[in-house]
C-alpha positions in Angstrom: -13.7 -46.5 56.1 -14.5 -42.4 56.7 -11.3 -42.1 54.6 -12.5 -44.1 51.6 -16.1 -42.3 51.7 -14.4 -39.1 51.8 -12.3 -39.7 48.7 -15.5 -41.1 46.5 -17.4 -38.3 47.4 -14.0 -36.1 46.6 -13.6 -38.3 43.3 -17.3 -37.2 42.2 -17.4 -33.6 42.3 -17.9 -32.3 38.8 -14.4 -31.5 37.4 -16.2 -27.9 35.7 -16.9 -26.9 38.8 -13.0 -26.6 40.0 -10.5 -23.9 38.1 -11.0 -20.6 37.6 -12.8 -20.7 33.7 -15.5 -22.8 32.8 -15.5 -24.9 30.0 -19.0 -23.7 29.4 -18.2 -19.9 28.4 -15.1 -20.4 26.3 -14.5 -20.5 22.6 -12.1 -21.1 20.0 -10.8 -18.5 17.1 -8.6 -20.3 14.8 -7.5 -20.3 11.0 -4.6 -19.7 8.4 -2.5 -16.9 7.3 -1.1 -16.7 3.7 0.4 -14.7 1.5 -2.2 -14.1 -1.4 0.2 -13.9 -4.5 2.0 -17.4 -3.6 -0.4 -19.1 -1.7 2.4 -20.3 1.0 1.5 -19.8 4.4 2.9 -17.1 6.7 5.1 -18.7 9.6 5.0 -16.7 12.8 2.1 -13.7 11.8 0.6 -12.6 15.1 -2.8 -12.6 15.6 -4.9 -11.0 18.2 -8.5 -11.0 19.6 -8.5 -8.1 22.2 -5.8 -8.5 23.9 -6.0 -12.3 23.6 -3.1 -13.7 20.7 -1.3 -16.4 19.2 0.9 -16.8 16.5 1.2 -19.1 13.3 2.7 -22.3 13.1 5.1 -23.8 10.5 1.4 -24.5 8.1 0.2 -20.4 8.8 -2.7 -21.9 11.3 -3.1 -20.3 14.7 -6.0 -20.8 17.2 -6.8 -18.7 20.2 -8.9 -19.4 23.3 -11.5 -16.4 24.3 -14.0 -15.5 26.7 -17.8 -16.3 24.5 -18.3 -13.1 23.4 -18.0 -10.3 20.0 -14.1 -9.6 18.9 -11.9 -7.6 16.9 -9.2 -10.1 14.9 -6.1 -8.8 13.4 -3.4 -10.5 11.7 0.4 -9.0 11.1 3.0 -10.3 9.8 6.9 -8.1 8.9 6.8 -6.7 5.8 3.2 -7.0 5.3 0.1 -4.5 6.0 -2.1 -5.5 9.1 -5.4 -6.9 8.4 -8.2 -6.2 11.1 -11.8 -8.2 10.6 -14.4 -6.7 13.0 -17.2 -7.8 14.9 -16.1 -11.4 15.5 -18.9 -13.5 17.6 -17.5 -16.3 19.8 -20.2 -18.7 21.3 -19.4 -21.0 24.2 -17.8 -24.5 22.3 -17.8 -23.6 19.2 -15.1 -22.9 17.0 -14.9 -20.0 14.6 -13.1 -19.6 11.4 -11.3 -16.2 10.6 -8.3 -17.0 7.6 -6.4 -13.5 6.6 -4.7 -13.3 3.3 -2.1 -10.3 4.3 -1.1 -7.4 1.5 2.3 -6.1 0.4 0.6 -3.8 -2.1 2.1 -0.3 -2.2 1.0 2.7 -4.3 3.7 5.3 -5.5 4.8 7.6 -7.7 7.4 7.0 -10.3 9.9 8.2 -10.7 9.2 9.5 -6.9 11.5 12.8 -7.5 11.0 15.3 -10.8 12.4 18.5 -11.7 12.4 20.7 -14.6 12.4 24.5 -15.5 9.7 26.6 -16.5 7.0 25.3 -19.4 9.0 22.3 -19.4 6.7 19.3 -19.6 7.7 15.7 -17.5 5.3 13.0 -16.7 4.8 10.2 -13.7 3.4 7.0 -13.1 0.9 6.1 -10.8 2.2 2.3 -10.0 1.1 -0.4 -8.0 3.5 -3.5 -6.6 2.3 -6.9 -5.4 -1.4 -6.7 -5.4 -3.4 -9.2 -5.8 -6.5 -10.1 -8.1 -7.2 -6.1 -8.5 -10.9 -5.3 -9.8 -11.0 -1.1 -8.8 -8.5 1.3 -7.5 -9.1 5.1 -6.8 -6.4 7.8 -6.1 -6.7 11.9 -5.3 -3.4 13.7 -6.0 -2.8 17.4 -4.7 0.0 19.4 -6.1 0.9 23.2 -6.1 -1.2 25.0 -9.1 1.2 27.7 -8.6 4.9 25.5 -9.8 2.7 22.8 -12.2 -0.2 22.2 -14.3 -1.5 18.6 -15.1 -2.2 18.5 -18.7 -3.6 15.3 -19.1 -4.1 12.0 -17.3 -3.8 8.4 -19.6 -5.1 5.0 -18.4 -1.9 2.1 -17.8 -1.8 -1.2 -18.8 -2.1 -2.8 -15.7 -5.7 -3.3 -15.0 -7.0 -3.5 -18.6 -4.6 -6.8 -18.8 -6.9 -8.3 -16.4 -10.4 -7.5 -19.2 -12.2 -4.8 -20.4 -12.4 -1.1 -17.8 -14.4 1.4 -17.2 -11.6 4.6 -18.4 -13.8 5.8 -21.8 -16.4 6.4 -19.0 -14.8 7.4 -15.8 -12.5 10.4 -17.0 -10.0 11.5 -14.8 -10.9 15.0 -12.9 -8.4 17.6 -13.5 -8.7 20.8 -11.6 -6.0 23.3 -12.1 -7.1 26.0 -9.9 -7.3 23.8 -6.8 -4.4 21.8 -7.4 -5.8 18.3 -7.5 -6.5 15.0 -9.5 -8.7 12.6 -9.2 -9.0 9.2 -11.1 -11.0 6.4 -11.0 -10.7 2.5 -12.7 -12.6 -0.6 -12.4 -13.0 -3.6 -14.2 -16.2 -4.0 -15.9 -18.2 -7.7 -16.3 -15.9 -9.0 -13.1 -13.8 -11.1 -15.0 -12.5 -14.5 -13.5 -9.7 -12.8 -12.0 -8.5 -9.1 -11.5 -4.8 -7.9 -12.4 -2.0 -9.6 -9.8 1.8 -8.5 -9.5 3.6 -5.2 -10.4 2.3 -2.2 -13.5 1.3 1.2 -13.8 -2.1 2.5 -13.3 -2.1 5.7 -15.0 0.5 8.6 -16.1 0.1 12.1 -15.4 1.5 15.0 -17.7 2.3 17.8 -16.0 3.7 21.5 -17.9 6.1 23.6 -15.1 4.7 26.8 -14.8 7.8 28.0 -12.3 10.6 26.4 -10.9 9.8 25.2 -7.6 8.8 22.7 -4.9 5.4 21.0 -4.5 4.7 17.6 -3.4 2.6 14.9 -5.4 0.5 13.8 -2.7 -2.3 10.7 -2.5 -4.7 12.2 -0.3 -6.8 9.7 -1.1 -6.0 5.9 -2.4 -8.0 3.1 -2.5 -8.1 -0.6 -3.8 -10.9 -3.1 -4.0 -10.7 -7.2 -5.0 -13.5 -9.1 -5.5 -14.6 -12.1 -3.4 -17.9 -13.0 -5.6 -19.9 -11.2 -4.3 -18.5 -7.9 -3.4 -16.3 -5.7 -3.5 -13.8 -5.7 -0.7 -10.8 -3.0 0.2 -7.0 -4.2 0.0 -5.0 -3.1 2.5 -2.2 -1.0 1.2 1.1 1.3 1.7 1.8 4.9 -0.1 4.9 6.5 -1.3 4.0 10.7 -2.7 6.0 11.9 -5.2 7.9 15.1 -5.3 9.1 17.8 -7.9 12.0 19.8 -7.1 13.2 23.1 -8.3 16.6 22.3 -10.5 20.2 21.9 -9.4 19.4 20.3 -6.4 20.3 17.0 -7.3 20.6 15.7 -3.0 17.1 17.3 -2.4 18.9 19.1 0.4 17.7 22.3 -0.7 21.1 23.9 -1.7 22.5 23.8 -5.4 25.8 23.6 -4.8 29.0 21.5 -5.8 28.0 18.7 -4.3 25.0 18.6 -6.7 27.7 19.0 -9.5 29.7 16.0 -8.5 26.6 14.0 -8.5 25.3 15.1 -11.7 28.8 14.1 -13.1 28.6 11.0 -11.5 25.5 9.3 -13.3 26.1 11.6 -16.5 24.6 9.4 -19.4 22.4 7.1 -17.1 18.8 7.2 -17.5 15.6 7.2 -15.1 16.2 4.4 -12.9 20.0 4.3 -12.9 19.9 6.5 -9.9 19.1 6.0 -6.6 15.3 6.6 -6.0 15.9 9.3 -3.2 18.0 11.7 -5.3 17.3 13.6 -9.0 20.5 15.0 -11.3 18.0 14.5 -13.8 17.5 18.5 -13.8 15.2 18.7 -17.2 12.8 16.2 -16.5 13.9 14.4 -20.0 14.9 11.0 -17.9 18.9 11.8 -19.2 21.5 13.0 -17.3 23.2 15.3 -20.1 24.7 18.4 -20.9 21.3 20.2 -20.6 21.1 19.1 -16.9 24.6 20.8 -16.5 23.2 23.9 -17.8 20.7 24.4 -15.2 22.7 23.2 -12.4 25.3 26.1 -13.4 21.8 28.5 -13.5 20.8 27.4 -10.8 24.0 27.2 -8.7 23.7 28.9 -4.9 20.2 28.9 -4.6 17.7 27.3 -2.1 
């Protein structure tokens, strides 16, 4: 009879009151990861709360159990840029929604290598890939006063496909001296929807005032979507530019034979028939061609 008490009185002890967490201070964090220019879901993105994660299921959804209190979430995912949203509250039994759409978008210059000789003129793209519904973007460029000078800076396609911008007003900053450009585009009226996919922003001209080396670097770069009712920054990647003093076709720093047999190799192929990470294009004029020979021949022995 003692027995069978015992075990009733067993039976009705609270069940919160045994384990180590109560049910009472824990919370739930949970939502999907996609990939904004398809829509489709992102299958196995990690997500974290502090030190707590999970990862995504075969539908991008994920759900992690916290501690009630205020977190940091980030989402990432291969091939993607992490995406942190801050200041997170958890309450005790209730579930919170945090969905992450994660960015590929990168920002380069193109073509990324340039060379030319003195008062020879080139230009470059600014260029953006796989962004999504873009509304603003903003990018600071430094270069070497001393090798170039920026002539001029022209607006690109890509935003003013999505409506009307702001260029006539917002005029690029050249300053020659300090060795630096800054530009500036938004979308005016917030259209429906901002420019999605691949294009250019802007080109820069640029006159060679001595042959030389200088990076084309984005000391500043920023892009901004529009959720309805602000403004809010895309997370993206960078790639500078770089001109290089002629000849040096391997960027090695060396014009030598070596450069030769790679001009001769992609003689009569234009900008983009080469690999990205090497320039026989000596001029600047986007040819491989006699001209290129020329200066290599100028050129040949020095560093």
């Amino acid at each position: 009879m003692w027995i069978s008490i015992l075990a009733v009185l067993i039976a009705s002890i609270p069940l919160a009151n045994i384990g180590t967490v109560s049910s009472s201070t824990v919370g739930w964090i949970e939502g999907t990861v996609t990939d904004p220019l398809t829509g489709s879901p992102l299958v196995g993105a990690t997500v974290t709360a502090d030190g707590h994660a999970n990862t995504t299921d075969e539908n991008g959804n994920y759900t992690i159990e916290v501690e009630a209190g205020t977190y940091n979430v980030t989402a990432s995912a291969e091939g993607y840029w992490d995406k942190v949203v801050k200041n997170v509250n958890v309450t005790a039994s209730i579930t919170i929604i945090v969905n992450f759409t994660l960015s590929k978008a990168v920002i380069s210059v193109d073509p990324p290598i340039k060379s030319g000789s003195a008062n020879a003129n080139f230009m470059v793209n600014v260029t953006i890939t796989d962004v999504f519904n873009l509304y603003m973007w903003e990018v600071h460029i430094s270069f070497d006063p001393d090798v170039l000078e920026c002539t001029g800076v022209l607006e690109g396609p890509f935003l003013k496909s999505a409506g009307s911008t702001s260029w006539s007003m917002m005029q690029p900053n050249i300053d020659n001296v300090a060795g630096t450009i800054k530009a500036t585009d938004f979308l005016k009226y917030y259209p429906p929807q901002g420019a999605t996919g691949n294009g250019t922003l802007c080109t820069i001209n640029f006159k060679v005032e001595v042959e030389g080396k200088t990076p084309l670097h984005f000391y500043k770069k920023e892009l901004w979507t529009y959720d309805g009712m602000v403004l809010v920054p895309i997370e993206l990647g960078v790639e500078d530019g770089l001109f290089w003093f002629p000849g040096d076709a391997d960027i090695n720093g060396l014009a030598d034979m070596y450069d030769f047999y790679m001009w001769r190799e992609y003689f009569g192929k234009t900008t983009g028939e080469w690999p990205s990470d090497v320039n026989p294009d000596f001029n600047g004029d986007m040819l491989v061609d006699i001209e290129d020979f020329y200066l290599w021949r100028e050129n040949f022995g020095k560093t």
